[in-house]
C-alpha positions in Angstrom: 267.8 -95.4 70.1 264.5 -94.3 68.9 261.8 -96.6 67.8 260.0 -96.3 64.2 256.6 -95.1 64.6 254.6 -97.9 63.3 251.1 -97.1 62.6 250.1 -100.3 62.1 250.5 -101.3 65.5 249.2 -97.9 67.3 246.2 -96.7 65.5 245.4 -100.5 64.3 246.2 -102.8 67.1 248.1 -104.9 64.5 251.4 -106.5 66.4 254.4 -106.7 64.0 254.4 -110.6 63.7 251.1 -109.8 61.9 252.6 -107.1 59.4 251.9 -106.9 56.6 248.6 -106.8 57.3 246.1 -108.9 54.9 242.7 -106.6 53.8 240.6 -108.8 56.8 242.9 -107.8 59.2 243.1 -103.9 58.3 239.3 -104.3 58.5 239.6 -106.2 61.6 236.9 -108.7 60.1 237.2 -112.3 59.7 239.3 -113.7 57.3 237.2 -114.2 54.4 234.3 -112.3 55.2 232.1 -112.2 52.1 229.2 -109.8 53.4 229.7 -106.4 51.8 227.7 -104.6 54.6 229.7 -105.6 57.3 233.3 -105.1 54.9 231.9 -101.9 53.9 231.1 -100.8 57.9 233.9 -102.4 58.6 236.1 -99.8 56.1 234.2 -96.9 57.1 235.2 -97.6 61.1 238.9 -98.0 60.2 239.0 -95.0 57.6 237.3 -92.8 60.6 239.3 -93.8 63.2 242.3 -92.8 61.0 241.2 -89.7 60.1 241.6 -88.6 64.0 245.1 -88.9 63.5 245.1 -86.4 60.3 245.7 -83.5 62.4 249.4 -85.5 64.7 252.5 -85.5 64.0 252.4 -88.4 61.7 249.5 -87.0 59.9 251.3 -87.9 56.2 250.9 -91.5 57.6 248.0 -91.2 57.4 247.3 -90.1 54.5 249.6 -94.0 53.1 247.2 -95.2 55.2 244.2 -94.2 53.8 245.3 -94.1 50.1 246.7 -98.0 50.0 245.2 -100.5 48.1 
């Protein structure tokens, strides 16, 4: 039996008793972090690191990724 491909866990480092993920954690910043430099560093690391994976086989992925509120 094959295992779902879950992004979350692979690209993010976010285990599945942590899914869904809240906003802090996609960011990997502390919960409640209220400085908008480091939240707004913090999105632009996470939406570069998934745009290496545009080009794999789960590339649609990330494109979810990316696009989710």
């Amino acid at each position: 039996m094959t295992e779902a491909f879950d992004p979350y866990r692979k690209w993010l480092g976010i285990p599945p008793e942590e899914q869904p993920p809240h906003h802090y954690r996609l960011l990997g910043v502390g919960t409640f972090e209220d400085d908008p430099d480091t939240i707004a560093i913090a999105a632009d690391r996470q939406m570069a690191h998934l745009r290496t994976f545009q080009a794999g086989p789960h590339s649609a992925l990330t494109q979810k990724l990316l696009n989710d509120p």
